[in-house]
C-alpha positions as a LaTeX table, in Angstrom:
\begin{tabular}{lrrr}
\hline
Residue & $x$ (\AA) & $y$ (\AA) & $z$ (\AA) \\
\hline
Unk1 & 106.51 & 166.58 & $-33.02$ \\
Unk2 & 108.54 & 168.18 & $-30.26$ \\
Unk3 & 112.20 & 167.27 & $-29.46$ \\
Unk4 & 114.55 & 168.18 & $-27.00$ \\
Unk5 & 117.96 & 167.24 & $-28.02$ \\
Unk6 & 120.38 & 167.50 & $-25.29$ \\
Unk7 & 124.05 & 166.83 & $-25.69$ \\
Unk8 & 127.79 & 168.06 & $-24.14$ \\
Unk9 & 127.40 & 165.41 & $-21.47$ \\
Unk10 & 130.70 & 163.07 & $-20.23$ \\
Unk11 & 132.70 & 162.99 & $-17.20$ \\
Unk12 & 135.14 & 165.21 & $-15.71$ \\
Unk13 & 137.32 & 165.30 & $-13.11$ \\
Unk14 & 136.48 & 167.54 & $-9.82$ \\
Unk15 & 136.80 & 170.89 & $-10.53$ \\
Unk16 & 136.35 & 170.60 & $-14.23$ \\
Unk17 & 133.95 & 171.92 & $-16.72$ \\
Unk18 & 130.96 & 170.72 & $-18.82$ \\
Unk19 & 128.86 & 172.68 & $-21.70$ \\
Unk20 & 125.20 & 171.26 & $-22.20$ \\
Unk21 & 123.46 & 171.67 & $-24.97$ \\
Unk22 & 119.48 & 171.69 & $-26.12$ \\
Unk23 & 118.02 & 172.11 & $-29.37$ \\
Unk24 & 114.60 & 172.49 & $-29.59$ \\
Unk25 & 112.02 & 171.86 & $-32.80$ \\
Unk26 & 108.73 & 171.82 & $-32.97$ \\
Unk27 & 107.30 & 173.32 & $-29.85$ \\
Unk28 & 103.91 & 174.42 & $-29.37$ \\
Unk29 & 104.72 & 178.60 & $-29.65$ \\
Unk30 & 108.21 & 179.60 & $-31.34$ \\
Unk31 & 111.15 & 178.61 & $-29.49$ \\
Unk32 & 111.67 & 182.32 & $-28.03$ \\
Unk33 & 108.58 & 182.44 & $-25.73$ \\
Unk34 & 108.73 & 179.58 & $-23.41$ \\
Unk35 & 110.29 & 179.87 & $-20.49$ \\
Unk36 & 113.42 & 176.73 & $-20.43$ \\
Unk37 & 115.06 & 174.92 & $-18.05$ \\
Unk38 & 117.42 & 173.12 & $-17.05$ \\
Unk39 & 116.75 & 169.74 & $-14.55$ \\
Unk40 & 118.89 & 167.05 & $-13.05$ \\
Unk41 & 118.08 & 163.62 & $-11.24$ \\
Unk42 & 120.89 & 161.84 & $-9.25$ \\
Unk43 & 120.36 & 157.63 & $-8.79$ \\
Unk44 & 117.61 & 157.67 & $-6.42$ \\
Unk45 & 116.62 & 161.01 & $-5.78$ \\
Unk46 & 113.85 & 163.30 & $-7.44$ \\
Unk47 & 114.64 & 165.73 & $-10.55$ \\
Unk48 & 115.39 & 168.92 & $-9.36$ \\
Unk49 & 115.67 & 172.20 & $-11.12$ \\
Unk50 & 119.26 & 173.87 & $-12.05$ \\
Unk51 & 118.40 & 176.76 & $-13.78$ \\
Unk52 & 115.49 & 178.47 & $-15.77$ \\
Unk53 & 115.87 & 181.13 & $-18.00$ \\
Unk54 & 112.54 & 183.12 & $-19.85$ \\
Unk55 & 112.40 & 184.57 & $-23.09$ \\
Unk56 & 113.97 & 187.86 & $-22.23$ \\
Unk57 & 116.79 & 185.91 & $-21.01$ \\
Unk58 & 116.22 & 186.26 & $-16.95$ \\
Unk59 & 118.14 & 183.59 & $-15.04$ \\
Unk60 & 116.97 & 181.74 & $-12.27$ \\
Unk61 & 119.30 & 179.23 & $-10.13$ \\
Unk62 & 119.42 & 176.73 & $-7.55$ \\
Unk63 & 121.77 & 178.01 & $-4.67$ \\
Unk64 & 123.99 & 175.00 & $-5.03$ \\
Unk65 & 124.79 & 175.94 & $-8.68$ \\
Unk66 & 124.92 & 179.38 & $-8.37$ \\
Unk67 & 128.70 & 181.42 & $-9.28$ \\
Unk68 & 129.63 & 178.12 & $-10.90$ \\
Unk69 & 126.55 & 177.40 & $-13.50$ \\
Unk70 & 125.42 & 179.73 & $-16.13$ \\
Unk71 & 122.55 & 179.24 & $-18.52$ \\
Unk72 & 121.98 & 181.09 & $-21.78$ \\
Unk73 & 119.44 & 180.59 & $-24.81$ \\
Unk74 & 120.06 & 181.34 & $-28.35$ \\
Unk75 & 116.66 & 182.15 & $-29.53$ \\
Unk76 & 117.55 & 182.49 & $-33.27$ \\
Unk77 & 118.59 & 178.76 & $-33.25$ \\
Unk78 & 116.80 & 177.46 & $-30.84$ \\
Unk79 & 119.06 & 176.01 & $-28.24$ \\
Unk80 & 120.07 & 176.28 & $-24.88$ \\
Unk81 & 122.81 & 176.05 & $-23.14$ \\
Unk82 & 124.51 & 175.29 & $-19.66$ \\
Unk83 & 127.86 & 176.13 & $-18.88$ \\
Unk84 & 129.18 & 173.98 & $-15.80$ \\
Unk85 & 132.20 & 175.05 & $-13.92$ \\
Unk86 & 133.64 & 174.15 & $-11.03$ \\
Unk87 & 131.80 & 170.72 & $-11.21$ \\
Unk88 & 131.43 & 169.47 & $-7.60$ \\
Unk89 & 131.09 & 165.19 & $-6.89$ \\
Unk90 & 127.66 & 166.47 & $-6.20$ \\
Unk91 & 126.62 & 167.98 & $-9.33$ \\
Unk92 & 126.99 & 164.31 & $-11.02$ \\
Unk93 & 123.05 & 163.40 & $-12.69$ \\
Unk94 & 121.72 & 163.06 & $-15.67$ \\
Unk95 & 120.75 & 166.38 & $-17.05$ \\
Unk96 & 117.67 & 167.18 & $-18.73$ \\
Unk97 & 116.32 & 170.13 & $-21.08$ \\
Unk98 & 112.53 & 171.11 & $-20.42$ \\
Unk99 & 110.39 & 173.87 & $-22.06$ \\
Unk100 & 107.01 & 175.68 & $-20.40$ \\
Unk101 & 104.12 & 176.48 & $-22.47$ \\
Unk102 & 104.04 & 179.49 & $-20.73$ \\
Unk103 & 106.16 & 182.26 & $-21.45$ \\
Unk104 & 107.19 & 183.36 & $-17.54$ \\
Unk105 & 109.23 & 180.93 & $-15.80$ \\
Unk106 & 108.85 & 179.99 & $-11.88$ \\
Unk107 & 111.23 & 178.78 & $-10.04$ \\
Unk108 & 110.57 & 176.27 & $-7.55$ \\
Unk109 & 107.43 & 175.03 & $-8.96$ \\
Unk110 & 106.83 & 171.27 & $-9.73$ \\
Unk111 & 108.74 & 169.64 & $-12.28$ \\
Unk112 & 105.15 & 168.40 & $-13.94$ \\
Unk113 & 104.30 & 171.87 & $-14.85$ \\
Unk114 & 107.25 & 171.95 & $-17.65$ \\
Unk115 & 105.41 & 170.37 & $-20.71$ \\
Unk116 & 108.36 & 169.00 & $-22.56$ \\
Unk117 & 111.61 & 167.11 & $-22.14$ \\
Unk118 & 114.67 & 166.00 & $-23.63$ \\
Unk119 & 115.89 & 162.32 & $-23.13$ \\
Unk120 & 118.74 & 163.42 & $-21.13$ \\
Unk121 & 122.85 & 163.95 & $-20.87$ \\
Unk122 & 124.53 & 162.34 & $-17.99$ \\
Unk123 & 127.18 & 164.07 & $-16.48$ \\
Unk124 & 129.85 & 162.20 & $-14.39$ \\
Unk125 & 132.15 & 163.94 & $-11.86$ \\
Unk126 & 134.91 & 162.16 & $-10.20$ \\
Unk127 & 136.77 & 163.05 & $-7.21$ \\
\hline
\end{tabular}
């Protein structure tokens, strides 16, 4: 059975800083091929990608994130991670941990090609 366990959400004042976690079991290959990703969905708007990062560790980010957001995966324990700086009103969603199947990551492509996700960490940001 897969899980994504995400956790590190909470709120924060403007101009604060979050650390996300994800720890992954029982995905389909081992834990350092897929490509990962971090997603976010604000009340009433579609999820949206924040970051991917593939198996080498190439990062990929959204341009409202980048210079503030940095993702990293620890392959030999299976997590991932999201370090959030500089946490904008904006950037207030509930986060969400996905893997691919498939070892190179795209960015910009639809959130339905990502075959597994976490339950989600919200993150609030007040002004």
């Amino acid at each position: 059975q897969v899980r994504l366990v995400e956790s590190g959400g909470g709120s924060v004042q403007a101009g604060g800083a979050l650390r996300l976690s994800c720890v992954a079991s029982g995905l389909t290959y081992r834990y350092s091929y897929h490509c990962m990703g971090w997603f976010r969905q604000a009340p009433g708007k579609e999820r949206e990608e924040v970051a991917l990062i593939d198996r080498v560790g190439n990062p990929t980010y959204v341009d409202s994130v980048k210079g503030r957001f940095t993702i990293s995966r620890d392959n030999a324990n299976a997590t991932l991670s999201l370090q959030m700086n500089s946490l904008k009103s904006q950037d207030e969603a509930v986060y969400y941990c996905a893997a691919d199947n498939r070892y190179y990551c795209d960015s910009g492509s639809s959130v339905l090609r990502y075959n597994h996700w976490g339950r989600g960490t919200q993150v609030t940001v007040s002004s």
